[in-house]
C-alpha positions as CSV (number, residue, x, y, z in Angstrom):
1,X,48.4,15.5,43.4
2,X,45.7,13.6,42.3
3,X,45.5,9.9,42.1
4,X,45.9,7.9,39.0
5,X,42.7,5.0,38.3
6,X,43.3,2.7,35.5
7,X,39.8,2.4,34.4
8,X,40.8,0.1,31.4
9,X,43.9,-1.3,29.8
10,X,44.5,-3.4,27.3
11,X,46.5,-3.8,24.7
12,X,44.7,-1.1,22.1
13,X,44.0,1.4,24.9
14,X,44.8,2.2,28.5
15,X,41.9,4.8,30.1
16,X,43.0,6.9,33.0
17,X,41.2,9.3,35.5
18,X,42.9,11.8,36.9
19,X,41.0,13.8,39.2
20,X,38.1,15.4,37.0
21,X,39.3,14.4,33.6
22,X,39.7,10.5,31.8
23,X,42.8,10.3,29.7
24,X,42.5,7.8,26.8
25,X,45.8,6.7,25.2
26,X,45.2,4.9,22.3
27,X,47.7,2.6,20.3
28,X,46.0,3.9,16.7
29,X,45.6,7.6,16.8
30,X,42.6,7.0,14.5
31,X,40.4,5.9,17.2
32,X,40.5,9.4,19.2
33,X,39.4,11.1,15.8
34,X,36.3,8.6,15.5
35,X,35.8,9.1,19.0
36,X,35.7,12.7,18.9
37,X,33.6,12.5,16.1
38,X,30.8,10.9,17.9
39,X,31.0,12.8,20.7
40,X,30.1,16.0,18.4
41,X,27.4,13.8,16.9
42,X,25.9,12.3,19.8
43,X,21.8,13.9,20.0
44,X,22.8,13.2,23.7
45,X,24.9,16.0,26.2
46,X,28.4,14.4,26.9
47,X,31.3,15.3,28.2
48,X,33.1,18.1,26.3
49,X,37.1,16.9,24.6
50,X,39.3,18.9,26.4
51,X,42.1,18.5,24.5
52,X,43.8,15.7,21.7
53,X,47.5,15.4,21.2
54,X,47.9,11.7,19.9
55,X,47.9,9.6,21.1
56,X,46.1,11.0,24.2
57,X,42.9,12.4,24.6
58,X,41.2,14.1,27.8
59,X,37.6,14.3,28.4
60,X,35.8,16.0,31.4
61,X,34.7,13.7,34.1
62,X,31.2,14.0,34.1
63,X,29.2,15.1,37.4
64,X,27.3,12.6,39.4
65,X,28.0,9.3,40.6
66,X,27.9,6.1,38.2
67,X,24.4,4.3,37.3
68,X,26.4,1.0,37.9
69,X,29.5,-0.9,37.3
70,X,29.9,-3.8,34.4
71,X,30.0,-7.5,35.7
72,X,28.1,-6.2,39.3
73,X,24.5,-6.1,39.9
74,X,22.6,-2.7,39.1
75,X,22.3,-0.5,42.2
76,X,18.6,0.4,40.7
77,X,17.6,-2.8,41.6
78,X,18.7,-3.0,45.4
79,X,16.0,-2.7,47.5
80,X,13.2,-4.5,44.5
């Protein structure tokens, strides 16, 4: 089995990855459906919705490795 991260939690939303997919439970199932929404709408490629069934929502882990971390200095700049 894969390991659980809690990648945010608070009292609104709790974001999980689970292996190659974040799961996004939301306290208003409203959010999900705006969410999806600008995923569709985004002139950007993002990560396809694999599924919605309030109040959880999966989206595919995107490839690669992160461009940085909030609050922590930006990796681009290391060796500047």
């Amino acid at each position: 089995m894969n390991e659980i991260e809690v990648v945010v939690a608070h009292s609104e939303r709790a974001t999980l990855c689970v292996g190659d997919v974040f799961l996004k439970v939301d306290a208003d199932p409203a959010h999900a459906a705006v969410e999806i929404r600008g995923v569709q709408l985004a002139p950007v490629p993002t990560p396809p919705v694999l599924w919605h069934r309030p109040p959880v929502l999966a989206i595919a882990r995107v490839p690669g490795r992160a461009l940085g971390v909030p609050g922590e200095p930006s990796p681009a700049t290391a060796g500047a």
